[in-house]
C-alpha positions in Angstrom: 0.0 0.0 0.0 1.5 3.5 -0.8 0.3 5.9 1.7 -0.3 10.1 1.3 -1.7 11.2 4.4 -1.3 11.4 8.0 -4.1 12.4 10.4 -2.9 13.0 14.0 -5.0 14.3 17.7 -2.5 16.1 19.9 -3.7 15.0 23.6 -3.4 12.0 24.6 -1.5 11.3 20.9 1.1 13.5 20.5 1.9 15.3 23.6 2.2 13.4 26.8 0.1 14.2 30.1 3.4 16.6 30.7 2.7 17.9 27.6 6.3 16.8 26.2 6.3 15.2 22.7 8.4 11.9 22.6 11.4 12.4 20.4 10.4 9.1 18.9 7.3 11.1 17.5 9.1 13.6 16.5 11.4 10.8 14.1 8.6 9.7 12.9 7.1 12.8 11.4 10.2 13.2 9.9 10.6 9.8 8.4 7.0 9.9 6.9 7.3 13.2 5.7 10.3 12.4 4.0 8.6 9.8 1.9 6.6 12.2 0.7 3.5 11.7 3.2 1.1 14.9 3.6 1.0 15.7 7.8 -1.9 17.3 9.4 -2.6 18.1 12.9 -6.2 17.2 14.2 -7.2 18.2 17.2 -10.4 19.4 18.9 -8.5 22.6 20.1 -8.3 26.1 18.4 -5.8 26.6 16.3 -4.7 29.3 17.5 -3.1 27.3 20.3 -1.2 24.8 18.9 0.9 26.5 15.9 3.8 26.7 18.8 3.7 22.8 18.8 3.0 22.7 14.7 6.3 24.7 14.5 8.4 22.3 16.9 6.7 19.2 14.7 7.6 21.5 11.3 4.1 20.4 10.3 2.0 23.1 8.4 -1.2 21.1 7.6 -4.1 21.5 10.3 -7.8 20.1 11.1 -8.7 22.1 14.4 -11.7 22.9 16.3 -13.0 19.5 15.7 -13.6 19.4 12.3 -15.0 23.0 11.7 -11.8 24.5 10.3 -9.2 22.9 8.1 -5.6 24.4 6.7 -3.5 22.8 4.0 -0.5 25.0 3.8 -2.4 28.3 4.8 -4.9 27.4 2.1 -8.1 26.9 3.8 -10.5 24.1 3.0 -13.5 23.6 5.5 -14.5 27.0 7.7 -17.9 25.9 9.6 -18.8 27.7 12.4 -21.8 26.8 14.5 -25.3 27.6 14.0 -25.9 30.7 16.3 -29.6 29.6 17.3 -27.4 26.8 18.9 -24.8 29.3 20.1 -27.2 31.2 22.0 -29.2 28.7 23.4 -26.4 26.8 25.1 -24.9 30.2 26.5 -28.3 31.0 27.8 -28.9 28.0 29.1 -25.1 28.2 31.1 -26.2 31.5 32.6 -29.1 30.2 33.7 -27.9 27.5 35.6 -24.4 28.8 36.2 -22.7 26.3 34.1 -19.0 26.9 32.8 -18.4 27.3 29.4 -15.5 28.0 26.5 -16.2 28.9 23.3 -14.0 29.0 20.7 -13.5 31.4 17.5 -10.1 32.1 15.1 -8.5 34.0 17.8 -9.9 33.4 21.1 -11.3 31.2 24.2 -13.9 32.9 25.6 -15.1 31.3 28.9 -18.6 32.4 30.7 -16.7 32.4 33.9 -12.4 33.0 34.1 -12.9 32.5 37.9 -14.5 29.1 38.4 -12.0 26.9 39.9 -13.3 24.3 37.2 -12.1 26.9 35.1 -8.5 27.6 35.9 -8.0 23.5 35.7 -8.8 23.1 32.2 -6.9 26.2 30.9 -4.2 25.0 33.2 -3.9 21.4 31.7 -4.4 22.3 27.8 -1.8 25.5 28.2 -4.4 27.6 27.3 -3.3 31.5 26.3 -5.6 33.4 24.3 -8.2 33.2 27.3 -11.1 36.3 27.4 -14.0 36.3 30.1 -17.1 36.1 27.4 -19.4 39.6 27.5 -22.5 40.5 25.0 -20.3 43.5 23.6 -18.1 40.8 22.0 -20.7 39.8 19.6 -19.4 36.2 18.2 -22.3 34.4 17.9 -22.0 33.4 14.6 -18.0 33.4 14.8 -18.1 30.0 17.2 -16.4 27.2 15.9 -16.6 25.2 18.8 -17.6 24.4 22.3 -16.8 22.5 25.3 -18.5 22.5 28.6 -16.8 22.3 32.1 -17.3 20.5 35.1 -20.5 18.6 33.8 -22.4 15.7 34.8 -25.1 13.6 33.6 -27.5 15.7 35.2 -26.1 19.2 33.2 -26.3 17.5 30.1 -30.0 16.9 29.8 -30.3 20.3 29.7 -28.2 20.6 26.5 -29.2 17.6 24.8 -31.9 19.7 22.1 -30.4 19.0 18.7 -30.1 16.0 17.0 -27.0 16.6 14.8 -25.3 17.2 18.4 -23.7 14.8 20.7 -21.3 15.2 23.7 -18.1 13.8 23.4 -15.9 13.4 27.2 -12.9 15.5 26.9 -9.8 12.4 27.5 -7.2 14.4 29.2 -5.2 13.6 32.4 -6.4 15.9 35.0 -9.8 16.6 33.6 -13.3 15.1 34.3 -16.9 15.9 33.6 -15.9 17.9 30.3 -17.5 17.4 26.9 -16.5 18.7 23.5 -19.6 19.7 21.7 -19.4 17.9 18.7 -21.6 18.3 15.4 -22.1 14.9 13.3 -22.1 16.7 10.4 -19.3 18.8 11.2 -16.5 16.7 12.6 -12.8 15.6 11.9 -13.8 12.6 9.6 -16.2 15.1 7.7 -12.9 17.2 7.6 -10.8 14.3 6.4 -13.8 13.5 3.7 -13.4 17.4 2.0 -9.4 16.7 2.6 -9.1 13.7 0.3 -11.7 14.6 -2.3 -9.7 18.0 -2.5 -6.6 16.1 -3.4 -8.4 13.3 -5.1 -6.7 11.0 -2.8 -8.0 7.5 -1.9 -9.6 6.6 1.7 -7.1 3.5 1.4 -3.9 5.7 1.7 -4.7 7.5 4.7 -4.3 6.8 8.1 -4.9 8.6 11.5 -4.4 8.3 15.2 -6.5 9.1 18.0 -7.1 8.7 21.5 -10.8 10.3 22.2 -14.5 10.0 21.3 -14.0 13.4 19.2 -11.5 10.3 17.3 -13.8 8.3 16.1 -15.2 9.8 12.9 -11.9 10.3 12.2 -10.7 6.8 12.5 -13.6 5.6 10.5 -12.6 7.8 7.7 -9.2 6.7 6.7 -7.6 3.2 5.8 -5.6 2.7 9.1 -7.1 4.1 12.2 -5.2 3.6 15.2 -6.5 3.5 18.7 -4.0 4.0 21.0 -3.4 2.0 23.9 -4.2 5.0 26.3 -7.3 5.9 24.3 -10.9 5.9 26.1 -12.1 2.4 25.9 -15.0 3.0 24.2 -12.9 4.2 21.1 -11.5 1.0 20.2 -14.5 -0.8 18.3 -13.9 2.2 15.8 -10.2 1.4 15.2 -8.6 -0.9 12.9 -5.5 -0.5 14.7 -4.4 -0.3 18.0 -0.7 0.7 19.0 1.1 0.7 22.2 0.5 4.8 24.8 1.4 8.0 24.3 4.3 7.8 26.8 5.2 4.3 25.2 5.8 5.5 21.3 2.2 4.6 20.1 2.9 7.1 16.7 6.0 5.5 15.7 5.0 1.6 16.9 2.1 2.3 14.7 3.9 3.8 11.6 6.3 0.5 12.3 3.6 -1.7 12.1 2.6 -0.5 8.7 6.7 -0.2 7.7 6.9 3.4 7.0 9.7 4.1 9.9 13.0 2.1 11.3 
């Protein structure tokens, strides 16, 4: 099989819970790219924080936001932003039960509360910087590319659960519980792959992707080697053809070696 293109999440994939890359991940980018192999980031977080890590990985190619914005070498090729009926609702319905919330657009996090001590853990464990307490002079509503609630439980969601093209996907990161990316089934990064490859004309075949959350399975779905990797929430792995060892135990490069594209 001759392979094009590389699909890969950041937390829980690339970087480590101490947000280190392995320098075995960093070989293998290198090996694949040098065999002519097209690398993209995809993550669920805003682009706008993670071109410091894009320039340490010397990888230029990005699905972010969960599906709802794509780069290919500064060339855009999906820009979705949410539906602001949506938008509003679930702000309004955060005030009115005092629920945290960040929103994301191009160039900020917006959070309904910056003092929530819910708050200050989640910026704190995804290195957050562009970080902005959300007020109705801002005027983003239809600028939103993406959501995720804080500190939630089953009981929060109910409220939330009024659109059928939504679902809730738990947030896998060390540190965190009770958050959920919101995630749009039409919008998402296997939708984002699907404009990718017909772009290119490329075949499902030669792609492959890694992934370690629910906001991963779309994704894995949508290329010819999806790997799960062996820190991934457990209910991931029915989506995965693949499955490779942590991300503090090489799972990028044991994967690539299992397919023969690094030494």
């Amino acid at each position: 099989m001759t392979y094009h293109t590389l699909f890969l999440d950041i937390d829980g994939t690339i970087l480590r819970p101490d947000h280190t890359v392995m320098d075995s991940t960093k070989d293998a980018i290198e090996q694949v790219k040098k065999q002519g192999i097209d690398v993209f980031i995809a993550t669920g977080r805003p682009l706008h924080e993670v071109y410091g890590l894009a320039e340490e990985l010397k990888v230029n190619s990005f699905i972010g936001y969960n599906g709802a914005f794509a780069i290919h070498q500064k060339n855009t090729l999906v820009n979705e932003p949410m539906n602001s009926q949506t938008t509003d609702y679930f702000l309004e319905t955060a005030r009115k039960f005092q629920h945290d919330i960040v929103i994301y657009t191009s160039e900020k996090n917006y959070y309904t509360s910056l003092n929530s001590d819910a708050t200050k853990a989640f910026i704190d464990a995804f290195h957050l910087k562009e970080n902005e307490q959300l007020r109705p002079e801002h005027q983003i509503n239809d600028k939103i590319l993406s959501m995720t609630l804080i500190n939630f439980d089953d009981n929060d969601l109910k409220h939330y659960s009024t659109d059928d093209d939504l679902y809730m996907s738990p947030v896998n990161v060390n540190g965190i519980s009770n958050c959920y990316d919101v995630i749009r089934k039409q919008v998402n990064k296997g939708e984002a792959i699907k404009v990718i490859l017909q772009k290119f004309n490329q075949t499902k075949d030669g792609a492959i992707a890694f992934g370690d959350g629910m906001n991963d399975k779309e994704m894995l779905q949508e290329v010819g080697e999806g790997f799960a990797m062996g820190n991934a929430h457990p209910d991931l792995f029915p989506y995965a053809k693949q499955r490779t060892t942590t991300v503090t135990e090489s799972g990028i490069y044991n994967g690539l070696k299992q397919l023969g594209l690094v030494e």
